[in-house]
Structure formats: structure tokens, C-alpha cells
C-alpha positions as semicolon CSV with decimal commas, in nm:
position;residue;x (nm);y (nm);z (nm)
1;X;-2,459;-6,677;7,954
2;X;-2,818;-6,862;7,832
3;X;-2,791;-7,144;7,610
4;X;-2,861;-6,985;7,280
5;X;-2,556;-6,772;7,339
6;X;-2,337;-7,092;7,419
7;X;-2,483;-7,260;7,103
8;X;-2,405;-7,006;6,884
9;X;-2,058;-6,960;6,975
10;X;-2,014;-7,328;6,985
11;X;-2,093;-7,359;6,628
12;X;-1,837;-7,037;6,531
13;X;-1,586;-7,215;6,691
14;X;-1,629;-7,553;6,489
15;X;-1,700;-7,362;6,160
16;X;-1,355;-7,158;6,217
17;X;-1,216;-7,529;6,287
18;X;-1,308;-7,669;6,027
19;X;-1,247;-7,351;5,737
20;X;-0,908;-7,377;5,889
21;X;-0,873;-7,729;5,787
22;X;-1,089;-7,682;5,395
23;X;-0,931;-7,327;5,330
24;X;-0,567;-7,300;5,175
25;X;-0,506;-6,930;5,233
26;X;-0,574;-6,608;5,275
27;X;-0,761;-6,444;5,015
28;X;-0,571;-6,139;4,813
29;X;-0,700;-5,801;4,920
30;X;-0,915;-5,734;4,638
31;X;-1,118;-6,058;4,720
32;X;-1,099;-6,070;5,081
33;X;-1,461;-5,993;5,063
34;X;-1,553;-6,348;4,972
35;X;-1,343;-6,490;5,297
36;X;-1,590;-6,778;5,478
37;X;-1,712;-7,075;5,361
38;X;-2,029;-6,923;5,305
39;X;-1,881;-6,745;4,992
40;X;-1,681;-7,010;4,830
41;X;-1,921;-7,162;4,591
42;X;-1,896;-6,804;4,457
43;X;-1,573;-6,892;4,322
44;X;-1,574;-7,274;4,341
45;X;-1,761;-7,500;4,202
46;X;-1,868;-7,792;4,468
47;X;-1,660;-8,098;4,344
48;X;-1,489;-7,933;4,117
49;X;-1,230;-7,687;4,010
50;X;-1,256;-7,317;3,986
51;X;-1,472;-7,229;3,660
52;X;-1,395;-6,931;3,437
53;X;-1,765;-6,883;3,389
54;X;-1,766;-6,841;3,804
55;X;-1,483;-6,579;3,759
56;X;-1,642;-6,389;3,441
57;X;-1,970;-6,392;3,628
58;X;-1,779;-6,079;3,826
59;X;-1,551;-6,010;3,600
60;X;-1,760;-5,895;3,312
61;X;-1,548;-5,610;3,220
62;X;-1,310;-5,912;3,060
63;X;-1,634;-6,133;2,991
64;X;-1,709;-5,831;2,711
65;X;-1,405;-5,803;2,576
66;X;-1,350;-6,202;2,487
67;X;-1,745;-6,205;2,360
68;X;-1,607;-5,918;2,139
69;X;-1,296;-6,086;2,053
70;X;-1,099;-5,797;2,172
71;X;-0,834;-5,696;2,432
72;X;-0,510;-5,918;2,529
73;X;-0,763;-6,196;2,729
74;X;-0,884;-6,260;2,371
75;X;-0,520;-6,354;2,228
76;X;-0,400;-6,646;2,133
77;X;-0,177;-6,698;2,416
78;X;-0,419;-6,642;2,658
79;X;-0,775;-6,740;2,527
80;X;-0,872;-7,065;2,633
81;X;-0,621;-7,095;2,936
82;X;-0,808;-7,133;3,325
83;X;-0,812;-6,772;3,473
84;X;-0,611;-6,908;3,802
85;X;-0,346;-7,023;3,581
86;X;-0,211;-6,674;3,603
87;X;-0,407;-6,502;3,869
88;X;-0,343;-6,712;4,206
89;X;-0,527;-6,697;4,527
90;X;-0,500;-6,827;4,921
91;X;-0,180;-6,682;4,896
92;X;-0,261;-6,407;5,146
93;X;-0,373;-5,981;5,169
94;X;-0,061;-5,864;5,009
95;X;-0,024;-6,118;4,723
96;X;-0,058;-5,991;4,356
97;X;-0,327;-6,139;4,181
98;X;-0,210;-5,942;3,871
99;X;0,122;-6,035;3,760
100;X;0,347;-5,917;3,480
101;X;0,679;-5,723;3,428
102;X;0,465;-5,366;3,282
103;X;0,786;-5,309;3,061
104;X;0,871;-5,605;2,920
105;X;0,484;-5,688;2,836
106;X;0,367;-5,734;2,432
107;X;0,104;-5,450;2,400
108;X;0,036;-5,551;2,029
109;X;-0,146;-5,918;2,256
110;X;-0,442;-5,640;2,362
111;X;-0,473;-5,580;1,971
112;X;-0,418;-5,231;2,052
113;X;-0,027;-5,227;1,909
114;X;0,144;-4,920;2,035
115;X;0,304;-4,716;1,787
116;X;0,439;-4,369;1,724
117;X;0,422;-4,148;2,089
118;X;0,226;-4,427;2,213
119;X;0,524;-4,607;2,250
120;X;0,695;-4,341;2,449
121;X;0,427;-4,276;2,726
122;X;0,395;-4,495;3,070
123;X;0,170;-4,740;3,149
124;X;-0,031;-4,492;3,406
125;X;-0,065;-4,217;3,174
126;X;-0,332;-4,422;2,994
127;X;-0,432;-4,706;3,250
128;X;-0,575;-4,450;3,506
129;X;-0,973;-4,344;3,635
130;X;-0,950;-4,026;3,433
131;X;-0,979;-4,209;3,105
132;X;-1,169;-4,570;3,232
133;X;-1,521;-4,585;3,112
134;X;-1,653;-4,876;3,321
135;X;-1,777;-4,689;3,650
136;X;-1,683;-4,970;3,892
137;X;-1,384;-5,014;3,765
138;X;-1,277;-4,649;3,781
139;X;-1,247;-4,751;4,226
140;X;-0,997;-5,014;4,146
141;X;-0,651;-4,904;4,301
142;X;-0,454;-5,068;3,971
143;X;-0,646;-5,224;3,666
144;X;-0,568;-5,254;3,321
145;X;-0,937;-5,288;3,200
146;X;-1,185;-5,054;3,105
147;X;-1,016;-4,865;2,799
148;X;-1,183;-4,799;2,456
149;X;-1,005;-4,823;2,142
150;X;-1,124;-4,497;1,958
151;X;-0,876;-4,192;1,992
152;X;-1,139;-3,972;2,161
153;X;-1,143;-4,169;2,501
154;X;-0,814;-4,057;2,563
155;X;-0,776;-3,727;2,359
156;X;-1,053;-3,444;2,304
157;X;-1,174;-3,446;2,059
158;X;-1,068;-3,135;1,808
159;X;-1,321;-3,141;1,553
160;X;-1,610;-3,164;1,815
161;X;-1,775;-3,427;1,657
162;X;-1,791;-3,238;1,307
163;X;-1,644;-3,559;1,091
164;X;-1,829;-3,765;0,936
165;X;-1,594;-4,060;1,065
166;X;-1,478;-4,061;1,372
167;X;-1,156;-4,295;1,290
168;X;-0,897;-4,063;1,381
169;X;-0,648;-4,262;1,183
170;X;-0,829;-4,250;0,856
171;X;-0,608;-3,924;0,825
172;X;-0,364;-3,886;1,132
173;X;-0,091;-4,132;1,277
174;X;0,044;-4,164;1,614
175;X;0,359;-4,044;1,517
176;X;0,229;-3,666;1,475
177;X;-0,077;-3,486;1,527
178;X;-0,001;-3,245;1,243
179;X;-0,002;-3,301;1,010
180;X;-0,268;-3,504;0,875
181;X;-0,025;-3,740;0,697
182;X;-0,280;-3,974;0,575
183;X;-0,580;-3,731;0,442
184;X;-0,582;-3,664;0,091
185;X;-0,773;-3,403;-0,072
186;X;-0,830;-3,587;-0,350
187;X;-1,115;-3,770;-0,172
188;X;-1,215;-3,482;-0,050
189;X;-1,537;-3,314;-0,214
190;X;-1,323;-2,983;-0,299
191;X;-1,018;-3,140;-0,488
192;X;-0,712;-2,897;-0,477
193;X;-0,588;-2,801;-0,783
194;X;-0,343;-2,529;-0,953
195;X;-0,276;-2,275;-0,656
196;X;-0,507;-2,410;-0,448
197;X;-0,198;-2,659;-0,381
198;X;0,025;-2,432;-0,258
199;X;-0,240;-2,230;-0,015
200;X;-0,182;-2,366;0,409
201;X;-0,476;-2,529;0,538
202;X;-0,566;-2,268;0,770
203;X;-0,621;-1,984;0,472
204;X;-0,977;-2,216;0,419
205;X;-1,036;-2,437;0,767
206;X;-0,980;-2,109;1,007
207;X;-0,933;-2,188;1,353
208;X;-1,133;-2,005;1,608
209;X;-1,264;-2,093;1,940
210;X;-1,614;-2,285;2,060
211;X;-1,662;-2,315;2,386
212;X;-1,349;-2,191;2,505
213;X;-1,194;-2,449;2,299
214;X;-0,971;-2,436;1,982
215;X;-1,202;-2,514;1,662
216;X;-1,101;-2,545;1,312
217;X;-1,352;-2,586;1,052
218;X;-1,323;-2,921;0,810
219;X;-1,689;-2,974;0,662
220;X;-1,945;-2,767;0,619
221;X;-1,755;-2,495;0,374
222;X;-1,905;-2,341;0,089
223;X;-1,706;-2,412;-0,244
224;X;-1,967;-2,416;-0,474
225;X;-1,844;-2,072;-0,622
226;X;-1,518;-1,893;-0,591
227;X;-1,703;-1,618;-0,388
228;X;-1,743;-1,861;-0,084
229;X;-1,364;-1,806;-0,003
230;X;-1,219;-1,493;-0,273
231;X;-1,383;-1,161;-0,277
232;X;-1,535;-1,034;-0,579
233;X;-1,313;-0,742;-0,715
234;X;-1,567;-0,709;-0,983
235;X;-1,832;-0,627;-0,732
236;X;-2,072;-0,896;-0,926
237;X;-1,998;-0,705;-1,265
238;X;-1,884;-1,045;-1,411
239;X;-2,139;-1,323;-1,259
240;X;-2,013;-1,561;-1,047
241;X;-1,882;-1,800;-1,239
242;X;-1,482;-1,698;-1,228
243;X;-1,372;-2,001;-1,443
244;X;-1,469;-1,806;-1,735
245;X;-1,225;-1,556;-1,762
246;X;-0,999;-1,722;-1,527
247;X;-0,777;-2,017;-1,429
248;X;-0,713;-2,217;-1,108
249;X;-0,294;-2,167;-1,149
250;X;-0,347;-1,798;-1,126
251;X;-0,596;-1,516;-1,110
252;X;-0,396;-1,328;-1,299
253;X;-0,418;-1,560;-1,608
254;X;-0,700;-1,467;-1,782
255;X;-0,833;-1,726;-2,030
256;X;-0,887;-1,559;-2,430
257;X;-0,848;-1,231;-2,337
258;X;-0,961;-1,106;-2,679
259;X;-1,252;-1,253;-2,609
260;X;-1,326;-1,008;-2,315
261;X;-1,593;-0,751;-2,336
262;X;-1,466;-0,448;-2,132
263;X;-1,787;-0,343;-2,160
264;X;-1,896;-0,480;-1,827
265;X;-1,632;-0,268;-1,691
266;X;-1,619;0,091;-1,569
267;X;-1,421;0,179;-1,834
268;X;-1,508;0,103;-2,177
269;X;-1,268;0,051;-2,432
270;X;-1,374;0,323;-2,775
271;X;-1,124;0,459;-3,048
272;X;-0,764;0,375;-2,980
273;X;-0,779;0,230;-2,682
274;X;-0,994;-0,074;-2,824
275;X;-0,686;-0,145;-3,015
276;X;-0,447;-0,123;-2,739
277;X;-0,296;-0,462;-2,586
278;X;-0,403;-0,518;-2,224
279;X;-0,070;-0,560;-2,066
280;X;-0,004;-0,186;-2,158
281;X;-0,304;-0,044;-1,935
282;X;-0,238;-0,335;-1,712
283;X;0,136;-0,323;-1,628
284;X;0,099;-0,463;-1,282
285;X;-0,129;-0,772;-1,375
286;X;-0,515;-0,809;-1,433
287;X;-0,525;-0,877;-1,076
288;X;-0,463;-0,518;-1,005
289;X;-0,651;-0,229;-0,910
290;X;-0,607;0,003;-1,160
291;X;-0,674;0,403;-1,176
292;X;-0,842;0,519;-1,457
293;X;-1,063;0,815;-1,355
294;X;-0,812;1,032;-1,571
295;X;-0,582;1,060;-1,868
296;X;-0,236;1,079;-1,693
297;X;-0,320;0,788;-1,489
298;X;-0,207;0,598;-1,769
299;X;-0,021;0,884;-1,998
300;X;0,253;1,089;-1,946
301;X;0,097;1,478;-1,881
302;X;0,248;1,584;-2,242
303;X;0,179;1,939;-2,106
304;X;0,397;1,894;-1,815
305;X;0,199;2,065;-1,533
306;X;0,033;2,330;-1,747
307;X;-0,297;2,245;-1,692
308;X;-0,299;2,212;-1,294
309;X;-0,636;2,325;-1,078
310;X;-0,610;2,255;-0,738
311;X;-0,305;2,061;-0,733
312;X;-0,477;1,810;-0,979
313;X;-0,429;1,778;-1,364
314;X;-0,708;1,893;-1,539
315;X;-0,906;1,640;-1,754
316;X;-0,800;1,573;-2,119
317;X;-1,133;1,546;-2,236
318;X;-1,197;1,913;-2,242
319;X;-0,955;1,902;-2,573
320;X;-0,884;1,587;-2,704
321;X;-1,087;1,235;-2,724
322;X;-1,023;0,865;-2,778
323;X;-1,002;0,884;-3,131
324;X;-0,639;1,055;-3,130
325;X;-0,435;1,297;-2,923
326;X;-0,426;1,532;-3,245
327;X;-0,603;1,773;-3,317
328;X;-0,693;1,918;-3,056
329;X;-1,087;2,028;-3,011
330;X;-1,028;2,327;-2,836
331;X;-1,261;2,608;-2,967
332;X;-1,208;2,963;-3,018
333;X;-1,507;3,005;-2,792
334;X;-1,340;2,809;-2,534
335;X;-1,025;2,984;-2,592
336;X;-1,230;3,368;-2,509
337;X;-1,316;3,218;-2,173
338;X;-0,927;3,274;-2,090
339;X;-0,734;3,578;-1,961
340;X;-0,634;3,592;-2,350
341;X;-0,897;3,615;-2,627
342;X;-0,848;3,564;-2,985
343;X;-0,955;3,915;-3,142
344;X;-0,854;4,034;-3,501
345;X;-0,520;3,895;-3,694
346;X;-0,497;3,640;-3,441
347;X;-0,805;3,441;-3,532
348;X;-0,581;3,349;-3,869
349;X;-0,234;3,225;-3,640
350;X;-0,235;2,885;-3,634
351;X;-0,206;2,777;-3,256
352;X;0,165;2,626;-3,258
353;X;0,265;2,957;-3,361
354;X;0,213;3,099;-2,969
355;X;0,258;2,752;-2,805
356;X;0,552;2,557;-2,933
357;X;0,821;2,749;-2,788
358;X;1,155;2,609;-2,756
359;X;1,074;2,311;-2,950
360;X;0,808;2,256;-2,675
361;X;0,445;2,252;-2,671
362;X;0,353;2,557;-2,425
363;X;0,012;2,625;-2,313
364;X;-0,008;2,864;-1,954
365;X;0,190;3,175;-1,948
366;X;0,280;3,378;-1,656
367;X;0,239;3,675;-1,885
368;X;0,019;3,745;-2,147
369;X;0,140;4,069;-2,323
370;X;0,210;4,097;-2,635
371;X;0,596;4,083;-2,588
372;X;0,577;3,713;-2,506
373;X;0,488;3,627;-2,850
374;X;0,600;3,949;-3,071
375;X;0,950;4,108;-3,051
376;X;0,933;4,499;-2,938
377;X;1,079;4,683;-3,170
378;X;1,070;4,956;-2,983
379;X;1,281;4,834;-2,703
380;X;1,354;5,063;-2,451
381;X;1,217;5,398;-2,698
382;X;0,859;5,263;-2,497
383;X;0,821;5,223;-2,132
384;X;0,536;5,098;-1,959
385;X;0,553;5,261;-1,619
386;X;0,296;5,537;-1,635
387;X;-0,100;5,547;-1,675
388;X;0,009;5,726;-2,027
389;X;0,164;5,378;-2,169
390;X;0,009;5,085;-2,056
391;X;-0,009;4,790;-2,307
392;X;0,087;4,766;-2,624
393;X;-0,315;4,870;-2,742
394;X;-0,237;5,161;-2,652
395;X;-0,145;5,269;-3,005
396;X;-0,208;4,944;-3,156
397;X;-0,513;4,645;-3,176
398;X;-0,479;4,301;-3,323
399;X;-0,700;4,410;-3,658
400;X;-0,366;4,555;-3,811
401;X;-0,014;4,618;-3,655
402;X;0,028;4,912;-3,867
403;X;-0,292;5,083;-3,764
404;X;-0,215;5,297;-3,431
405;X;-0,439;5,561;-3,254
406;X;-0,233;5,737;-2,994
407;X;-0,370;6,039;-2,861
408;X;-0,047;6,265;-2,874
409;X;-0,223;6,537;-2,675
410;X;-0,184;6,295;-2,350
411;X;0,208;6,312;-2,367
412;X;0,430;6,637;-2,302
413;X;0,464;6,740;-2,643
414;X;0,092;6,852;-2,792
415;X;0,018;6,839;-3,168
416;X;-0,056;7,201;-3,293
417;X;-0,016;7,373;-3,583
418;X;0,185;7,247;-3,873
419;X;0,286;6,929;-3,666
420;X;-0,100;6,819;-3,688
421;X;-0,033;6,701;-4,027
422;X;0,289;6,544;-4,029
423;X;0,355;6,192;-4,059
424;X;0,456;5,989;-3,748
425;X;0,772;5,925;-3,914
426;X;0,862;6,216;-3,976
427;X;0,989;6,255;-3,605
428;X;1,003;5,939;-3,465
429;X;1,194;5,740;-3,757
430;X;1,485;5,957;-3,859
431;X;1,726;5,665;-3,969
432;X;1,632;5,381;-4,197
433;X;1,854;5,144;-3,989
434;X;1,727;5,236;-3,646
435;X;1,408;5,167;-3,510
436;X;1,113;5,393;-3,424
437;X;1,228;5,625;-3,112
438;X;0,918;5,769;-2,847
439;X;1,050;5,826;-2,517
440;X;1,381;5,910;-2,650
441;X;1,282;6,184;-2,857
442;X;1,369;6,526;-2,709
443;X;1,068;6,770;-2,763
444;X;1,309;7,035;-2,797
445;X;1,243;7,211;-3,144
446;X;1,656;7,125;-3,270
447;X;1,550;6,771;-3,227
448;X;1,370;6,747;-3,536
449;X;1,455;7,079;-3,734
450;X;1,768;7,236;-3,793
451;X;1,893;7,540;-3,618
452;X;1,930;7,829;-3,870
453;X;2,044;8,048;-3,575
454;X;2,349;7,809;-3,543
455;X;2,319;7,793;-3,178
456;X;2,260;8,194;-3,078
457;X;1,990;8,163;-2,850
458;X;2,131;7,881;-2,659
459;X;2,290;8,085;-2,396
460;X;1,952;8,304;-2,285
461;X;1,658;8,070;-2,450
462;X;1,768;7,754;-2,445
463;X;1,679;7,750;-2,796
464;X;1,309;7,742;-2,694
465;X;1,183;7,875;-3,070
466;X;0,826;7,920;-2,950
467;X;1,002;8,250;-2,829
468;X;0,992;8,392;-3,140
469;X;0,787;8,093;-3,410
470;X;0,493;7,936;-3,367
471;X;0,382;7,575;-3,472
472;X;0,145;7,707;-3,704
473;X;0,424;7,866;-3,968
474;X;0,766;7,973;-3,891
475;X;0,688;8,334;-3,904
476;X;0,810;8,556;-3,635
477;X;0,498;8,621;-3,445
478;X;0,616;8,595;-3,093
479;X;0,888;8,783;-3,086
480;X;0,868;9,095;-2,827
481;X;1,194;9,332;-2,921
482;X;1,090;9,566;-2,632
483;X;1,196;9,303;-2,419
484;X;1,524;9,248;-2,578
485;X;1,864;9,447;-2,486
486;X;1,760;9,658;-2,783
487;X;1,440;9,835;-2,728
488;X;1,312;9,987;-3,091
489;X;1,182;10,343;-3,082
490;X;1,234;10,673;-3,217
491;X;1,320;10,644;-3,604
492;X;1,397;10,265;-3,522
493;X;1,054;10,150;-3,565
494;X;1,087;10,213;-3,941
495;X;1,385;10,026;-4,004
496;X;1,375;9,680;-4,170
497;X;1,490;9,368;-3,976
498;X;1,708;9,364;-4,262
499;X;1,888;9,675;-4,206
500;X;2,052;9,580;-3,881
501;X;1,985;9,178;-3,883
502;X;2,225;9,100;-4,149
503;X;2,374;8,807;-4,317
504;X;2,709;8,675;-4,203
505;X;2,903;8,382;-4,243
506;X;2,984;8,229;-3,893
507;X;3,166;7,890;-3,878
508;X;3,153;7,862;-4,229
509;X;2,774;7,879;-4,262
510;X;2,599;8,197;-4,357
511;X;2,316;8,329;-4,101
512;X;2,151;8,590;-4,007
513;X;2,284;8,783;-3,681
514;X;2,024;8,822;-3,418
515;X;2,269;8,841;-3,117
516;X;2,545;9,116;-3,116
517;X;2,755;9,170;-2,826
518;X;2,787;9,543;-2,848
519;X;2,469;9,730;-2,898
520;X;2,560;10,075;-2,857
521;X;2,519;10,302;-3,137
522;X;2,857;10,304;-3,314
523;X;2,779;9,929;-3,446
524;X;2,557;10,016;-3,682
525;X;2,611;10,386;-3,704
526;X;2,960;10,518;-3,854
């Protein structure tokens, strides 16, 4: 060992002497940094007592806060007292320089009372590195310092630096989050008034997400026109200022309503309707969408279904107008585009003649003959089930009812002769108290004219008298006795008809007898 080495540890040995003898104690653990005598006047002041100045010269973090007046250093009960008459030292590694009871201690002293869920939550929730600003304080195992006032040092902040103020409690208190018990609208720059009252915060702020974050919108909105939040039913028909039809208590109140020109509509108000009150178009309020592309959206279809195309009522317009549902202005023109055209008499029948039936209006038929208007008076004397008969213009045409042109010729019984001449009538209106009869009209000869013979050709002819007559007169001209029982020859062909034809009274009625039963000679010859 050289001298230099016995020197030095010579003089270690005195100096640990002597600290023995100057030092008190052990310094606390977070100090024991500043053990030797070298470091004392770091602390100490040399004949004198321990400054504060020496202990704020490392403690700044309190240094700032009594400068600022702030925190529990700057109290009453504590500003102005010697920092080591509470925080002791010498007193060894595991001493406590820091000591209080953490639940019975007066948080209000820090001038940060706590209140509302403040007062609920632990010490460490808030006194801990995640939410300490001052860096080297953020190592410390346990401190109380280094903790702003404002909300947002502790708690994100939700409006993302959007507020003009950033004094959480100019509208929240600790006691809730939400609701923002201490805002008022009414310093707002958008005041709420009528229904705006009544409409949740969210309908206007929306929430929505920034940066993975929940965001709801405070400033910044548009309210300079209704449009910023409603949409514009009126597509812009109206301008934009709503306030002039309309009030803030409802958009369904409409301000002077006679004062409204439905002009600027789609649908503008002529004839009666301009008279009409607008709570009968608008049943379900102003605010409501209402069809008016056609009449029956607001009427009642008075014509119940007649006048259907497509599965869709037809429109009004193409008979009647806004000046009155009566009369109508449907045209005979417009009428001779239909299935059934007005020709002859019925240009003169006024149109509720054919279409109020049944003490209802009537305007589409399923059929269009005649019969649905006009009894038949033939009734079942005319049937329409051959190409002979199809209409009732067969015989007749709507100039006169009276006027006919059938074309007798077409039907089993042809006019010849005498019947060319005769009157309708004659034939097919034998009774004053029964109607005209066609089809029922047998065009046996007996059916109109009487049988002279009283029945004597029934058995062999049938009484067909074109066996014998002719229509032309009623003249025997067909007659062929050589094909009778009797043949005439000999001396016969002089005699008269007369001679052997004579008159007898049969059945009380006198005719001549053209049948005998015997024919031999001995009837007429004695």
C-alpha cells in the first residue's frame, strides 16, 4: 500500500467519524441521494436552520403552485409554516416524509373541493402517472403533486376542443355528465322556442364518430334558415323564409291562411274550389302530403266505378270542370265515339232519361240493345237467335218507331199475291188487347182466314189451300180433279161444280160439300 492510498483512506475514515458525530439520521429514501456532508448545504443553510427557499429550490412543482396561489401548500393552514414542520428527516430509509390520514384529509384546503362523483372515487384513481403533467414527477412512487385543475386532464375531452370555453362546468356538474344541467339555451345563439322545446338534443347536435371517437356536434350548425335542419316539402316553391306562412309551435299552424296564394302550388285553386275552406282538402293537416292528381282523390266517384280504365278512375275533366259538377260537358260528338251513338229520335232524349235508373245515375252498360232502355212489346212473339232477327233495326231505326222495313221474303212465309198489299196488322195484330204476334203466327192459311170448308180437307191436306187457291184471288186454279177419288170424264166434264158440289148445312153452318164418303154412282144418280 503507497502513501497516497493510506492518505486517502485516512481521511474517509475521519470524515465518516466525524458525519457520524454532525449527522442526526438517516436520510428518507427519496432523499438518500443527498447522504454526505458534501450535500448538506443543499438542504441546510451553514449556521442556520433549514430554509424553505433551499427546499422549493427542488421542489418547484410546489414552488409554482404557492407563486400561483393555488393547491393545499397555498392554504391558510399551511402557507407560511417551515416545510420540516410536517415533512421530517434523519429519521431513516423507511420513514414517511409525507404524512397524512388520505381519508380523513380536507380536499376543499387544495382549492380543488370535491363534489358530486368526485367525492366517491379513491385517492389513486386521480393521484397517479397516467394523469400527472410534470414529467419528473410522473417517476415518483407516491405524490400528490402535479395535477391540473381543468376537467380535460383527467377526462377526454368530448367536444374535441370544439367550445369556445373550455370550463367544463360553465354547463355540466360533477354530479352527472348528462345532462348539461347548467347550459341554457337561452344564451345560446339559436334560442329554443315553441317546439323546438320539446325536440332531444340529439335530433340537432348528432353524434357520430371522429377518430374512432364518439363526437357530437355543439357549434358550428347552420340555423340561419329552417332548411339547415327541416326539409323543404315545398321543394323551394315558397322561398326560404318559413316564418311566413308558419309558426315555431307547429308546422301545421299556418299563419293567415286567407292570405295564401295557392298559386305557388301545383294545384291552383279556380271556380269552386277557391271558395272551399282548407281544412276540407286538407283533412290530415297542412303538413300533409296530399294527392291531388285526380278528382276522387278528394270526391266520392259519384259514378261508382263506371268509368274504370285500367283499374284506375277515369279523369273528371273529360265532362265536368271547376265551375260545378252540373251540367255535364259531354258532347254528342264525344258520345258517337262510344259502342252507342246518338242517331235519330234519340238526339231529342234528354240524357237522364237512359242513365238515371233506379233512382241512380247510370252511365256503362253491359248491354246496349234497345231492350235496356225500351220495353219489348213483343216479348217472346220476337226471338233473336237466328241471322233472320238480329237487333231490333231489323224492322225498325231510331228516326221513327213506327217506321219498319222488314223484308218478309227472308222468313218462311213469302208475300205474294193479294197478301202484298195487306196491312201488317192485318195478320199480326188480331186483338186490340194483345200485342203484335211474329214468331207465333202459324203460316197456315186458317190462321188468318176462316175455313169455309169447315175442316174437310184436314184429314188428306192438312188444310194446305194452295191445293186448290192461290194468293193472288181465291179462285180455284189449282185444283187437279183427275187426281181426286173422282176422276171427271165421259159426260162429267160438262157438269157444273154445282150440280154435284152442293150446299149443305153441317154443324149448323151451311157449306158446300167437296168430300163425300161414297162416290159410286147411286149418290148422285137415282
Amino acid at each position: 500500500m503507497n502513501n497516497i492510498t493510506i492518505k486517502i483512506l485516512f481521511l474517509f475514515l475521519l470524515s465518516q467519524t466525524i458525519w457520524g458525530q454532525i449527522s442526526p439520521g438517516e436520510l428518507s429514501e427519496a432523499h438518500k441521494n443527498l447522504e454526505g456532508m458534501s450535500n448538506c448545504t443543499k438542504c441546510h443553510v451553514l449556521g442556520a436552520s433549514v430554509e424553505n427557499f433551499k427546499c422549493l429550490d427542488c421542489h418547484t412543482e410546489v414552488d409554482d403552485l404557492l407563486k400561483s396561489n393555488r393547491g393545499y401548500h397555498s392554504s391558510s393552514g399551511v402557507k407560511g409554516k417551515d416545510c420540516f414542520e410536517c415533512h421530517g428527516e434523519h429519521f431513516g430509509r423507511d420513514f414517511d416524509v409525507i404524512r397524512f390520514d388520505e381519508k380523513k384529509f380536507d380536499h376543499s384546503q387544495t382549492k380543488f373541493e370535491l363534489t358530486g362523483k368526485h367525492s366517491e372515487i379513491e385517492c389513486s384513481k386521480c393521484h397517479t402517472a397516467k394523469y400527472i403533467k410534470i414529467e419528473k414527477l410522473k417517476k415518483r412512487k407516491k405524490t400528490f403533486h402535479g395535477l391540473e385543475l381543468s376537467c380535460v386532464s383527467c377526462h377526454s375531452d368530448f367536444h374535441q376542443g370544439t367550445l369556445a370555453s373550455n370550463n367544463c362546468l360553465d354547463c355540466h356538474s360533477t354530479d352527472a355528465w348528462r345532462p348539461a344541467p347548467l347550459f341554457s339555451h337561452e344564451t345560446a345563439k339559436f334560442k329554443l322556442d315553441g317546439a323546438h322545446q320539446k325536440v332531444g338534443c340529439e335530433k340537432c347536435h348528432v353524434k357520430e364518430l371522429i377518430d374512432d371517437k364518439e363526437f357530437q356536434k355543439f357549434t358550428g350548425l347552420k340555423f340561419d334558415n329552417c332548411t339547415n335542419c327541416h326539409a323543404d316539402i315545398h321543394k323551394g316553391k315558397f322561398g326560404i323564409n318559413c316564418v311566413e306562412c308558419h309558426t315555431l309551435n307547429s308546422f301545421a299552424v299556418v299563419k293567415n291562411l286567407n292570405a295564401f296564394d295557392h298559386t305557388r302550388t301545383n294545384y291552383r285553386l279556380i271556380g269552386k274550389h277557391a271558395t272551399v275552406t282548407c281544412n276540407r282538402c286538407h283533412t290530415k293537416g297542412i303538413r300533409a302530403k296530399l294527392q291531388h292528381e285526380k278528382c276522387v282523390d278528394c270526391h266520392n266517384d259519384f259514378h261508382k266505378g263506371d268509368f274504370v280504365k285500367d283499374g284506375a278512375v277515369e279523369d273528371c275533366s273529360k265532362c265536368h270542370n271547376e265551375y260545378g259538377f252540373t251540367p255535364a260537358y259531354f258532347t254528342i260528338e264525344q258520345h258517337n265515339t262510344k259502342e252507342f251513338k246518338l242517331t235519330g229520335g234519340h238526339f231529342a232524349v234528354p240524357c237522364n232519361e237512359c242513365h238515371f235508373v233506379d233512382s241512380n245515375w247510370k252511365f256503362k252498360f253491359q248491354d246496349s240493345g234497345c231492350e235496356t232502355c225500351h220495353a219489348n212489346i213483343h216479348k217472346s212473339s220476337l226471338v233473336f237467335d237466328n241471322k233472320m232477327l238480329v237487333n231490333c233495326e231489323t224492322c225498325h231505326s231510331t228516326d221513327k218507331w213506327s217506321s219498319t222495313s222488314f223484308d218478309h221474303n227472308k222468313t218462311k212465309f213469302e208475300l205474294v199475291g193479294k197478301h202484298v198489299d195487306i196491312a201488317c196488322a192485318k195478320c199480326h195484330f188480331s186483338d186490340i188487347n194483345l200485342p203484335h204476334q211474329f214468331v207465333t203466327v202459324s203460316p197456315n192459311c186458317e190462321s188468318c182466314h176462316v175455313d169455309i170448308h169447315n175442316g174437310q180437307f184436314v184429314a188428306k191436306y192438312k188444310n194446305n189451300c194452295s191445293e186448290c187457291h192461290t194468293p193472288t184471288n181465291w179462285l180455284v186454279e189449282n185444283f187437279d180433279h183427275s187426281k181426286a177419288r173422282f176422276i171427271i170424264d165421259g159426260a162429267h166434264k160438262n157438269v157444273k161444280c154445282s150440280e154435284c158440289h152442293k150446299i149443305k148445312t153441317k154443324e149448323g153452318k151451311k157449306i158446300i160439300q167437296y168430300i163425300f164418303e161414297d162416290i159410286s154412282c147411286k149418290n148422285c144418280h137415282t
